[in-house]
C-alpha positions as CSV (number, residue, x, y, z in Angstrom):
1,X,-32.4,-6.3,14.5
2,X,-34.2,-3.0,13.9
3,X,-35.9,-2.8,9.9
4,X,-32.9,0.1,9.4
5,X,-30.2,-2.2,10.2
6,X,-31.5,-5.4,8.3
7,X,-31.7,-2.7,4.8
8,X,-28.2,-1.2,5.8
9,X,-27.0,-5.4,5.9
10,X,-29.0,-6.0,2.4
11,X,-27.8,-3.3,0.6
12,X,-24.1,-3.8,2.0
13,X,-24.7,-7.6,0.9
14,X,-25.5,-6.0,-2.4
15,X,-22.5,-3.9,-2.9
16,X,-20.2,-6.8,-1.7
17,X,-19.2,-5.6,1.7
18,X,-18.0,-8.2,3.5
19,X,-18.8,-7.2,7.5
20,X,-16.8,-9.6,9.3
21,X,-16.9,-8.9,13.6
22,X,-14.5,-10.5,16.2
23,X,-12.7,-9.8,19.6
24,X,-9.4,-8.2,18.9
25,X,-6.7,-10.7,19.8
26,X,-4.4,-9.6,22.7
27,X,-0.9,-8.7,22.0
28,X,1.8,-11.6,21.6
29,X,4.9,-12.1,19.9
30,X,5.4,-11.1,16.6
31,X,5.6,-14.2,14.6
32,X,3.3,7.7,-11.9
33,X,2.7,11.1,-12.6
34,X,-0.4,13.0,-10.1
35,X,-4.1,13.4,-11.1
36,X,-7.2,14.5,-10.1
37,X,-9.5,12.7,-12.5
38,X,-10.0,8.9,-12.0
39,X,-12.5,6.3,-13.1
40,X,-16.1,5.7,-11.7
41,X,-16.2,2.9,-8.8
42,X,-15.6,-0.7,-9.8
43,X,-14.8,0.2,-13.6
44,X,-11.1,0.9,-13.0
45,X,-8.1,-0.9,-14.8
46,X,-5.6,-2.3,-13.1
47,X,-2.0,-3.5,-14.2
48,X,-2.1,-6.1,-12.2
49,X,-3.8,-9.2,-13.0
50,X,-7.2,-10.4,-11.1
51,X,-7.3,-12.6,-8.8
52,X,-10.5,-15.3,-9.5
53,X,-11.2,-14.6,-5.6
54,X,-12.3,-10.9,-5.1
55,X,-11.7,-11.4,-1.1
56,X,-8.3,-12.7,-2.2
57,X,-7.4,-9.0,-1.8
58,X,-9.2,-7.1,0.7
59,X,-9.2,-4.3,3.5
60,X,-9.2,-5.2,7.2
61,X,-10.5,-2.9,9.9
62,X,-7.9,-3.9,13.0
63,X,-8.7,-1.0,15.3
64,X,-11.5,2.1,15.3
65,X,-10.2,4.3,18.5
66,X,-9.1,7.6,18.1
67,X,-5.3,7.7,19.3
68,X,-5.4,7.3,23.2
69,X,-7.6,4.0,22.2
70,X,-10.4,2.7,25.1
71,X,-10.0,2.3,27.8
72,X,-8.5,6.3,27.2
73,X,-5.8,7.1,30.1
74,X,-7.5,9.4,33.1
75,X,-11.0,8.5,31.8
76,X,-13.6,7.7,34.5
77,X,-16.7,7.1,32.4
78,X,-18.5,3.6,32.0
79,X,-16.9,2.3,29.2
80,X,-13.4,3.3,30.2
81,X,-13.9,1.7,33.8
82,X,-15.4,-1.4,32.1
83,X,-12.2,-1.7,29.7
84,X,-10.1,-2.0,32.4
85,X,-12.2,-4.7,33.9
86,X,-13.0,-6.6,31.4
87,X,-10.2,-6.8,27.8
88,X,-13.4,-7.7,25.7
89,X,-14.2,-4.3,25.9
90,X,-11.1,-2.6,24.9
91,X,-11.3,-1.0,21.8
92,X,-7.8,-0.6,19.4
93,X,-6.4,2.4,18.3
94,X,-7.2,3.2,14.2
95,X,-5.5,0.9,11.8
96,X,-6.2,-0.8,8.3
97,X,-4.7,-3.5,7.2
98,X,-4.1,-4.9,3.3
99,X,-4.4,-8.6,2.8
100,X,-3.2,-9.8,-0.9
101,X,-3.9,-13.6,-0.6
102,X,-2.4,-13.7,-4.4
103,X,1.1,-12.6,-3.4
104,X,1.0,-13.4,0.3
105,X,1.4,-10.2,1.2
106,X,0.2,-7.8,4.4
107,X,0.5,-4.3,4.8
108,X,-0.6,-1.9,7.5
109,X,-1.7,1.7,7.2
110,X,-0.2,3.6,10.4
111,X,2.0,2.1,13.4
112,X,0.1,2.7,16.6
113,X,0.5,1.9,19.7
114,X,-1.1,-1.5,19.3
115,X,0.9,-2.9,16.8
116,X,1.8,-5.9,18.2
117,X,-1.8,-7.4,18.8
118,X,-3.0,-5.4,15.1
119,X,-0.4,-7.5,13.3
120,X,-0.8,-10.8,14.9
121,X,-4.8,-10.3,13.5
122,X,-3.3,-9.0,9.8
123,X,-1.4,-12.6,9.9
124,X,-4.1,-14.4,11.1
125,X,-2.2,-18.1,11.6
126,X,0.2,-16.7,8.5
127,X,3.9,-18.1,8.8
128,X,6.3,-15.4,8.6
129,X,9.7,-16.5,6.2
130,X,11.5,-13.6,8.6
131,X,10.6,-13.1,12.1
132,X,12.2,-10.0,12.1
133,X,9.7,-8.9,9.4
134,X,6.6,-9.5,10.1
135,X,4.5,-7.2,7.4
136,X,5.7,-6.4,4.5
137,X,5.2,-2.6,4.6
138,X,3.8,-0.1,6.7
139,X,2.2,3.2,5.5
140,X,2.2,6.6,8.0
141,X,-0.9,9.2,7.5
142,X,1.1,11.6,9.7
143,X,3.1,12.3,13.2
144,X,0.0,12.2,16.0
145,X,0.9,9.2,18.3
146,X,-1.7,6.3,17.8
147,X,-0.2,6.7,14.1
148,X,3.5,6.4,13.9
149,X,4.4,5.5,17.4
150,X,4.0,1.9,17.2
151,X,7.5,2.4,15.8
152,X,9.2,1.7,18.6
153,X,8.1,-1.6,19.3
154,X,10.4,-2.9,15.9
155,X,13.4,-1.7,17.9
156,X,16.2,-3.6,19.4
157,X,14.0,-3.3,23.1
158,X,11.0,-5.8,21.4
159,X,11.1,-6.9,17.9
160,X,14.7,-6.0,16.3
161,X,13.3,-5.5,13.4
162,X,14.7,-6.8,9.8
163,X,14.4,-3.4,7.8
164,X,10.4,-3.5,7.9
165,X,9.4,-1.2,5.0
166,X,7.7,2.1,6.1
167,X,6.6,4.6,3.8
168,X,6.2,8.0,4.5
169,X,5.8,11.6,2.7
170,X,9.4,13.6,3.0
171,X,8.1,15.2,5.5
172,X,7.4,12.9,7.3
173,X,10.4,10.7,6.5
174,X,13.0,13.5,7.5
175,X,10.9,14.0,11.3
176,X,12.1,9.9,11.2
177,X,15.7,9.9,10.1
178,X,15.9,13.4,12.4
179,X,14.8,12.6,15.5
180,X,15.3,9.9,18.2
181,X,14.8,7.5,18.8
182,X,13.3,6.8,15.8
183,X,16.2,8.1,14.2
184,X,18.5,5.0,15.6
185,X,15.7,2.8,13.8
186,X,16.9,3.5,10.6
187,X,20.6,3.7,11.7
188,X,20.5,0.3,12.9
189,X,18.4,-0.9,9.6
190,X,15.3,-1.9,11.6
191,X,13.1,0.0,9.5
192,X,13.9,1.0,5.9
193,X,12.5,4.6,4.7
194,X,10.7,4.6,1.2
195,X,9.8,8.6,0.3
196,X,6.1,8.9,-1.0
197,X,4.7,12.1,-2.9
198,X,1.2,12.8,-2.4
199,X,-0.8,12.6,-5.4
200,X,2.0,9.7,-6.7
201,X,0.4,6.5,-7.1
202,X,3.1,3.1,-5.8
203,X,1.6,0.0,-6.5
204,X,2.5,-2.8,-3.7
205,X,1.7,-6.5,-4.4
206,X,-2.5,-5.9,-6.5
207,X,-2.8,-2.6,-4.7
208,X,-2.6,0.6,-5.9
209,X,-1.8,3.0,-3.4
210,X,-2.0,7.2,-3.5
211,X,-1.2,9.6,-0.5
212,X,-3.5,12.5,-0.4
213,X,-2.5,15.4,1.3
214,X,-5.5,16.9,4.1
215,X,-5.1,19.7,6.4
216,X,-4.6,18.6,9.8
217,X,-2.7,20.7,12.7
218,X,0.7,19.9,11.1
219,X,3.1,20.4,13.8
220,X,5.6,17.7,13.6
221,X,4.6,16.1,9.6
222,X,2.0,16.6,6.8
223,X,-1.1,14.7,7.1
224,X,-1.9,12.1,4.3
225,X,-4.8,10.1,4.1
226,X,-5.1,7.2,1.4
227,X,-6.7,6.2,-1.7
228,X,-6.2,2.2,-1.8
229,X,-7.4,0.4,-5.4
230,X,-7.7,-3.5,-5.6
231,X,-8.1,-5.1,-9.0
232,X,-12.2,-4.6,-8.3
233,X,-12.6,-2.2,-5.9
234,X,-11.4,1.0,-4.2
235,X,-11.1,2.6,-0.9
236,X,-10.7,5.7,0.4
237,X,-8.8,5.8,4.0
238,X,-9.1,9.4,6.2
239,X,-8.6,8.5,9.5
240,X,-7.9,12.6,9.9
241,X,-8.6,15.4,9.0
242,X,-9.3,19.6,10.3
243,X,-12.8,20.3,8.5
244,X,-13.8,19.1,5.1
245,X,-14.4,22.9,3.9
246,X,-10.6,23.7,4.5
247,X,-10.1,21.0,2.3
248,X,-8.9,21.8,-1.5
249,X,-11.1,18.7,-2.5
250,X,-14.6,17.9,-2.1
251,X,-15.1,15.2,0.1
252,X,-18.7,14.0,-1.4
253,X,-16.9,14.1,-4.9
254,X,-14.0,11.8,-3.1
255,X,-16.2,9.2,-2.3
256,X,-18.4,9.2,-4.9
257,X,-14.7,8.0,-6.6
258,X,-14.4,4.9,-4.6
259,X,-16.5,1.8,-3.2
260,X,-15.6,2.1,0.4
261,X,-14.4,5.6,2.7
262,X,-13.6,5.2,6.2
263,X,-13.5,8.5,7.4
264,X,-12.7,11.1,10.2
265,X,-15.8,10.0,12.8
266,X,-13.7,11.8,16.0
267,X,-16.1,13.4,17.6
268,X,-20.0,13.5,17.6
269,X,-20.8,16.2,20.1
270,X,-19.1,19.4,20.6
271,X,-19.2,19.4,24.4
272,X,-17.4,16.1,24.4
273,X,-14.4,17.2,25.7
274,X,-15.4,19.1,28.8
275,X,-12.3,22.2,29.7
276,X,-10.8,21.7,26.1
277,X,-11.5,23.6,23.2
278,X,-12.0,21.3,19.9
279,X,-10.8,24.8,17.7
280,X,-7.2,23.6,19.5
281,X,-8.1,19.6,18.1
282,X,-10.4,20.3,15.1
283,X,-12.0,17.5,13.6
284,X,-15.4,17.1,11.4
285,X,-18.5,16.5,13.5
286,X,-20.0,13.1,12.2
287,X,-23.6,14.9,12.0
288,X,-21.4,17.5,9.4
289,X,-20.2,14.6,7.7
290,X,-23.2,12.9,7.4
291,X,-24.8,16.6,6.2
292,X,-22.3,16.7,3.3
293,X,-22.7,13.2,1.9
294,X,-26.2,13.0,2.3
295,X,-26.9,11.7,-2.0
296,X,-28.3,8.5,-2.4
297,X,-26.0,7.8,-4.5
298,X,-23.7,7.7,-1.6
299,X,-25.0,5.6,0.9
300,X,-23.7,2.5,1.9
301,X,-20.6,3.7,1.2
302,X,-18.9,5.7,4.4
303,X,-17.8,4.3,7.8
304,X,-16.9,6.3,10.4
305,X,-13.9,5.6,12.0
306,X,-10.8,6.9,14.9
307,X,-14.1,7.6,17.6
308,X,-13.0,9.2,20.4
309,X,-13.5,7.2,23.5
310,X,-16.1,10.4,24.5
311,X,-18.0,9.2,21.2
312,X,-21.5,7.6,22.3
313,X,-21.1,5.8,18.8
314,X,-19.0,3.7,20.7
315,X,-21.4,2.2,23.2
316,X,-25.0,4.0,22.3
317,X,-26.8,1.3,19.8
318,X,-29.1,4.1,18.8
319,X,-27.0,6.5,18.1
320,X,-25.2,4.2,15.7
321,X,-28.5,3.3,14.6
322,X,-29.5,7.0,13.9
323,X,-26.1,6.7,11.9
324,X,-26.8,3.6,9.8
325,X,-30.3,4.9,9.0
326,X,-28.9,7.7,7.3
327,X,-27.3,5.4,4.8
328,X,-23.7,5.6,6.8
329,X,-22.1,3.0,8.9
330,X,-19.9,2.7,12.5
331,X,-16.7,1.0,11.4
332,X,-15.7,-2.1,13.9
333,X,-13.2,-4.0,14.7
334,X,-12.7,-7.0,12.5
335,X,-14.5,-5.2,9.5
336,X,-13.2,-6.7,6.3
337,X,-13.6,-5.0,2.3
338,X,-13.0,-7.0,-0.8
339,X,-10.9,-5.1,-3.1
């Protein structure tokens, strides 16, 4: 292990990160008022009591891929052809999931496509009172497919789901209830539609949970990303977003606000996408990322996260070193946050 990477472990150690790796399981059968001022880091209230196990409550990592996952469909390069040869390899589409220990509860932010194997890893061995439920919500950033698609598998075709909680701006929730087939989801009560407001704060089980609204190519939906408080910690979750500078926030003020950010780490390289134009998929460059949060007072705080499979951060161990020296980190699979 490099000197860089055994500081980055020590000072994570220090902040109470817990950095947990495994192989993603493979899919099986599912068994207030707004505002913009909040409390430093860590020093929060919470009306909610503490649970005397601070990893009781915590933030799981269950997938890091940008939306067409690895291996990525028509890709040729190595790690695609080695994904399809070996399942080791294969890397999950973005997801988080919430683990309250205290209330036995498990909640996932976004629905992709790999649902199935993400919430078989949220339960981890959990027994599930109702089959046809189960987690006990799910949260949508927006209406790109590795984020809301994963949908379909809770429909009468795989799961028939038990009205499976999914929450969702009102934009968002009309595209739902408007549109097949997702539409005939909540006709036939598989999935139950709970509005959010960006900037409104719900509070599910010991989390405290606020959509934030982020400009990103909204087509279909608005684009939310997620500020996630335990009874200890915080998290900030922004798996998406255009460019930080057409933001109406700033994004090294956002995470100086929370313990943990796993953000928007797309793309690396602007050439990564050879015949497409990334003006027509915009998304923050990790080295103007890492330009904006570059405070000491930030470090150890930001993962990177949804890398597309064109993102040498995915295979190159020094270019996720480069990252790490920096003071920032490559989110993994398996990844876990006390809260």
């Amino acid at each position: 292990m490099s000197r860089s990477r055994a500081s980055l472990r020590v000072l994570l150690a220090a902040l109470g990160v817990i950095v947990v790796s495994f192989r993603p399981r493979p899919a099986g059968p599912a068994v207030s008022e707004p505002s913009r001022s909040f409390p430093s880091p860590s020093r929060h209230s919470s009306p909610v009591s503490s649970p005397s196990n601070p990893s009781a409550v915590r933030a799981v990592v269950l997938g890091v891929a940008q939306d067409g996952g690895v291996p990525h469909i028509g890709c040729r390069q190595p790690l695609c052809v080695e994904a399809r040869r070996d399942p080791s390899r294969r890397q999950r589409v973005a997801c988080l999931g919430l683990v309250d220990d205290v209330s036995g509860l498990r909640y996932l932010i976004d629905a992709t496509p790999d649902i199935a194997a993400q919430i078989e890893s949220l339960n981890d061995g959990r027994t599930v009172a109702n089959p046809g439920r189960p987690v006990d919500g799910i949260l949508l950033t927006h209406a790109h497919i590795g984020h809301y698609t994963g949908l379909m598998y809770l429909g009468r075709e795989a799961l028939g789901a038990d009205r499976v909680t999914v929450h969702a701006t009102p934009r968002m929730a009309a595209f739902l209830r408007e549109n097949q087939p997702w539409r005939q989801l909540v006709t036939l009560g598989q999935i139950d539609l709970r509005e959010v407001s960006p900037g409104h704060e719900v509070t599910m089980g010991h989390f405290r949970i606020t959509p934030i609204s982020v400009p990103h190519r909204d087509e279909l939906s608005d684009t939310v990303g997620f500020r996630v408080r335990g009874p200890s910690r915080s998290l900030l979750y922004i798996p998406d977003i255009d460019k930080w500078e057409r933001w109406d926030r700033r994004i090294a003020d956002e995470v100086a606000a929370v313990d943990v950010a796993l953000l928007d780490g797309t793309f690396q390289d602007p050439g990564e996408v050879p015949g497409r134009s990334l003006a027509e998929i915009p998304h923050p460059l990790v080295g103007e990322t890492m330009a904006l949060l570059a405070a000491p007072t930030l470090r150890g705080r930001v993962h990177f996260i949804h890398l597309n499979h064109t993102n040498a951060l995915l295979w190159d161990a020094d270019a996720a070193a480069a990252v790490e020296a920096r003071g920032l980190r490559v989110a993994r699979d398996g990844d876990a946050f006390p809260l």
